[in-house]
PARO-514641 format. One record per residue (C-alpha): z, y, x. Coordinates in steps of 0.05 Angstrom, whole numbers, plus 32768, in hexadecimal, padded with zeros to 4 digits. Last residue first. Layout:
N
ZYX...
***
This chain:
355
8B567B5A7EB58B0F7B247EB28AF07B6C7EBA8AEF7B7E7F038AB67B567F0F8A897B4A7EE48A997B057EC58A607ADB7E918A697ABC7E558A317A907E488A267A907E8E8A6D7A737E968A747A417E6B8A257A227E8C8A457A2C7ECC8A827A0D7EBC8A5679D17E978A2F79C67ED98A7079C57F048A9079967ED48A5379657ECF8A3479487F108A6D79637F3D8AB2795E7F168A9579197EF68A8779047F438ACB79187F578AEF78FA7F228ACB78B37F258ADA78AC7F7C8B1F78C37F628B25788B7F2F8B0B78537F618B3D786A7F8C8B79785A7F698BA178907F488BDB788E7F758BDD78CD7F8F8BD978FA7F4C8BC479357F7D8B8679187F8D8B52794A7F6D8B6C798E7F8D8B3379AC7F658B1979ED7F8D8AFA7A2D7F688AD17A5F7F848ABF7AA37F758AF37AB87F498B067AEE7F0B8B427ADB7F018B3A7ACE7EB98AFA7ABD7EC08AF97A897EF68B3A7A697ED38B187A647E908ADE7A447EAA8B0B7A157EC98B317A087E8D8AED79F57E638ACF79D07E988B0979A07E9C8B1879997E508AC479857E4E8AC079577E868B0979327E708B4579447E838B7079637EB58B6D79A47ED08BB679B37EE48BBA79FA7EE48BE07A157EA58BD07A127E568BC779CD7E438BCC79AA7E808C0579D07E948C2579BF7E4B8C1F79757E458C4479787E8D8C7C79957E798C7879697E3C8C7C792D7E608CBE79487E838CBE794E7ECE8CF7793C7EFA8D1C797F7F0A8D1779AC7F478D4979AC7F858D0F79B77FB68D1279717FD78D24794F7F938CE279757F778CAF795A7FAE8CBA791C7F9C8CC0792A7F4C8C80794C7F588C5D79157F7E8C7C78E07F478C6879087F0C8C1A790D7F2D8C1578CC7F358C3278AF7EE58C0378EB7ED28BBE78E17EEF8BA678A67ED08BC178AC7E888BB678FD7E848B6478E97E998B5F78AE7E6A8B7978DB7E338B5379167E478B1078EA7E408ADF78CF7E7A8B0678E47EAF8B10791E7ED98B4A79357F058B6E79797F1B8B9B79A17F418B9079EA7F4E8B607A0A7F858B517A5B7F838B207A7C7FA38B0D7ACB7FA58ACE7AE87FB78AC17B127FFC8AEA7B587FF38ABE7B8F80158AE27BBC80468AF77C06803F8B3A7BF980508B5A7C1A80088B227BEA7FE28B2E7BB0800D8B7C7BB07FF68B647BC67FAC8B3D7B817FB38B757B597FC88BA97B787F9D8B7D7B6A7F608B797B237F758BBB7B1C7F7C8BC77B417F398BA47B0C7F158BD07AD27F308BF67ACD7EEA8BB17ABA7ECA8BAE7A787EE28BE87A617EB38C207A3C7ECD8C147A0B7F178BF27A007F4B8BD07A417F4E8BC37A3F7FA98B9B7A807FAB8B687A817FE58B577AC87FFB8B257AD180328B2F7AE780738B267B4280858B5E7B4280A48B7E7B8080838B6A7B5180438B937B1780548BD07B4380638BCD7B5C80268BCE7B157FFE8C027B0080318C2F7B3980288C217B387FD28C377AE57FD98C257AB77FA58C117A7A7FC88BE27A977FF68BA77A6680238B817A96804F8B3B7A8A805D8B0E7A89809D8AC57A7C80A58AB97A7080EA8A8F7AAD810A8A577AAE81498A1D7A87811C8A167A5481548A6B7A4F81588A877A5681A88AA47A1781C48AD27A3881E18AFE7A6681EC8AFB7AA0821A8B3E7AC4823B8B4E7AFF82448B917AF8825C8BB57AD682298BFE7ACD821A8C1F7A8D820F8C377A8481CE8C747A8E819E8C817ADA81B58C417B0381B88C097B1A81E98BC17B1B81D88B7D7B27820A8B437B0081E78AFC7AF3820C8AC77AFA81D18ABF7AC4819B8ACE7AF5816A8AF67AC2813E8B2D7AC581758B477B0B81658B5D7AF2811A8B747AB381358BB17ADD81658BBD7B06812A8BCF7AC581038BEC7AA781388C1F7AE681388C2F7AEE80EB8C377AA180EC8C5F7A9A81188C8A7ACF810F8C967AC580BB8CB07A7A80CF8CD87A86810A8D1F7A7580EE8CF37A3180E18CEF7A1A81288CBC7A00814B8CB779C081758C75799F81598C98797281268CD179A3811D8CA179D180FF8C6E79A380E28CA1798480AE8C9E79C380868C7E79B8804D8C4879EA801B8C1D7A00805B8C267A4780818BD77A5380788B977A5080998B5C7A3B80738B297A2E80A48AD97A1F80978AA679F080B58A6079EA809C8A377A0D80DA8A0E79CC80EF8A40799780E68A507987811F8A5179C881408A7E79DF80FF8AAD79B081088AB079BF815B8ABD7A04814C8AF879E381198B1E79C881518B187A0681858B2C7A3481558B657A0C81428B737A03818E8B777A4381998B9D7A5B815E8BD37A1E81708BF87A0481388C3C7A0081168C2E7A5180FB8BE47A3B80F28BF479FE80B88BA879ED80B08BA079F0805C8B7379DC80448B4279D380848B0479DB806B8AB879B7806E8A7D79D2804F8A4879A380278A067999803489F6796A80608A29792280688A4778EF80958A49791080CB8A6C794D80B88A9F791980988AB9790180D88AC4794880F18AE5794F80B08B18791A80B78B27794080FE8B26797E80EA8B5D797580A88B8D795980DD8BCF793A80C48BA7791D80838BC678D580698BF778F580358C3278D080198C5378C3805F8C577907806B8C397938809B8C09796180748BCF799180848B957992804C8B567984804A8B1879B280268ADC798A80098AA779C97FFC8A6779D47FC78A6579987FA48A1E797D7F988A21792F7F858A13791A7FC78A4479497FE58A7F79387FBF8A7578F07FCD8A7578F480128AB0791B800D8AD278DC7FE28AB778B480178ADF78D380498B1A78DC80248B1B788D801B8B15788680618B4D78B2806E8B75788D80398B68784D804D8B837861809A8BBA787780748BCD783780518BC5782880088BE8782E7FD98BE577EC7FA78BCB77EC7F5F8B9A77AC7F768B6377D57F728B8077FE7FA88B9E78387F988BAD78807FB28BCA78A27FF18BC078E77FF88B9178FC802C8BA7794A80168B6579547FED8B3C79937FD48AFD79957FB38AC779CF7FB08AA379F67F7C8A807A397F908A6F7A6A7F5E8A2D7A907F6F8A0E7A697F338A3A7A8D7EFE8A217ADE7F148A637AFB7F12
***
């Protein structure tokens, strides 16, 4: 794979980081902070921000679309995604509608990532039940799939309101949103993206990158049997940049222990041990360090699974303060992505041969 088709991008739940002051600061903070972090990233030559869909108190984002309709203003170049919007606690209508408006405002830059999200709180939130989890999502999915040819839809199913050919607007100038499909690990979701022709977006949050290889395989022998062509794979992973890998493990560690530990008491998992996390930085996908340990693992990553794009979920350490995320995401864009490429043309991926 030619090294200056691949597409960079960073990824960002609104988490909450820290003043200067080593206080959290509020949501609204966050947003705005998220904002110009985006700004940022297009400045300095990133190819995508992508948002995430939370609702918890440690995350700011609730509605990717509207944080990037403020950022399509606000900046050129780069394209705007959802990542991910939670569809099966959603409406496929009004998530079309939502992110046709993105892309109006910013000329054609929008993109969805649809996907069943990593919590759960938007169920009950939005009145649905979790018995229905593989339903909804299965059905809005469909129902999304028929939408994105802006021509009047007839569907039927069980957790919406039918529709009688009906015509949604605002229509898209180039007649198509983008549309991805966020999998965790799943072979049913990985062939269920192809049969809709979306792109694959592998969520490798953790152990070595190379474990997701058969997804990708599975994709493309999924296009082969339909007869389709397979757009390029992405993957996003955690990560953060400073000016050594000791600066970089110092900042982003005591953050990152405390989301995971968080997240780990809801999910019955253990606190994390120093050297668990020595180790994923080493060897698995956190991408921590400094310009040169970055690069290097992301290269590896690209070729290994053989990728088109890769995201860098850059504020998954929460409370790093924002000063340190602002400095992460322009040392990911003025001089990780230029080493990667450089890594990679030196040794470059046809596809197909990274397995």
């Amino acid at each position: 794979m030619d090294a200056d088709r691949i597409e960079f991008g960073i990824d960002s739940f609104g988490d909450r980081p820290r003043d200067d002051r080593g206080e959290v600061v509020s949501h609204a903070q966050a947003i705005r902070a998220t904002v110009a972090e985006a700004v940022l990233a297009d400045q300095v030559g990133i190819d995508v921000v992508a948002l995430g869909e939370h609702h918890r108190p440690e995350y700011a984002i609730s509605t990717p679309e509207t944080v990037l309709a403020g950022i399509a203003t606000a900046t050129e170049r780069i394209r705007l995604a959802s990542g991910v919007t939670v569809l099966s606690s959603d409406d496929p209508v009004r998530v079309f509608q939502r992110f046709a408006t993105v892309d109006a405002l910013s000329n054609g830059r929008a993109e969805v990532i649809l996907g069943r999200g990593s919590f759960t709180e938007s169920f009950p939130l939005f009145g649905y039940d979790l018995k229905d989890y593989e339903v909804l999502f299965e059905e809005k999915i469909d129902l999304f799939h028929r939408l994105l040819d802006e021509t009047p839809v007839t569907w039927q199913g069980t957790t919406r309101a039918a529709l009688h050919d009906a015509d949604v607007y605002p229509k898209t100038e180039s007649g198509r949103l983008s549309t991805w499909v966020g999998v965790g690990g799943t072979p049913q979701s990985v062939l269920r993206t192809a049969q809709y022709g979306f792109r694959l977006m592998l969520a490798v949050i953790g152990g070595a990158p190379d474990r997701f290889a058969p997804y990708v395989d599975l994709y493309r022998r999924a296009h082969q049997q339909l007869g389709t062509t397979p757009e390029p794979v992405g993957v996003h992973s955690p990560g953060f940049v400073a000016a050594t890998d000791e600066e970089a493990r110092e900042l982003f560690y005591p953050g990152y222990r405390e989301t995971r530990d968080r997240i780990g008491a809801l999910r019955g998992w253990p606190p994390l041990q120093q050297r668990e996390f020595d180790a994923e930085v080493a060897h698995g996908s956190l991408y921590v360090g400094s310009v040169e340990t970055v690069a290097a693992k992301i290269a590896h990553a690209i070729r290994v699974l053989d990728v088109g794009r890769f995201d860098m979920i850059y504020s998954a350490a929460g409370t790093v303060s924002a000063s340190a995320r602002l400095r992460s995401v322009e040392l990911y864009g003025t001089q990780v992505i230029p080493r990667v490429r450089e890594l990679l043309a030196e040794q470059p991926v046809a596809v197909g041969e990274a397995r």
